[in-house]
C-alpha positions, 0 to 999 in steps of 0.5 A: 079225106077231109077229117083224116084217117080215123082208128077202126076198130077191129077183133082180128079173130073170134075172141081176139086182140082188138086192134085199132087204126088202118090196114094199109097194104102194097097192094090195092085190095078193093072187095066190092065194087064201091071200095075206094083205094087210097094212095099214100106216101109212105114219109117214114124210115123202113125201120118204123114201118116194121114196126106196123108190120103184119102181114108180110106174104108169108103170113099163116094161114092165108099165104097172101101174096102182099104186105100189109101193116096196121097204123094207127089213123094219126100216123097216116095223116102226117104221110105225105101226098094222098090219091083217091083212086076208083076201085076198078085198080085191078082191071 
């Protein structure tokens, strides 16, 4: 939280695109037990953030129910009000 959000990097599939920033989603999504689930305000208009869209519930082959866009680690860090929140969000 300190240094911000930084830009991962990530091969989305074998032999993929390499994307950099974040996954943020609508939905927390903790995997394990010391995942960590951030609360961001979104300070940006609907149109920008369809610009970051990647998933949007529907998308092939995983059918997730959630949406999820991909920003890079400097737009995030100008979003307004972050909450760290234990992973157990689910429960």
């Amino acid at each position: 939280m300190r240094d911000g959000f930084l830009d991962g990097e990530i091969a989305l599939h074998p032999g993929g695109v390499e994307r950099r920033g974040q996954f943020v989603s609508d939905t927390p999504l903790p995997r394990k037990s010391t995942d960590v689930v951030i609360e961001i305000d979104w300070d940006g208009t609907d149109e920008e953030l369809a610009g970051y869209e990647y998933n949007t519930r529907v998308w092939p082959p995983h059918g997730n129910d959630y949406r999820e866009w991909h920003m890079p680690g400097s737009r995030l860090n100008r979003c307004g009000r972050r909450i760290v929140r234990s992973s157990d969000v689910n429960r």
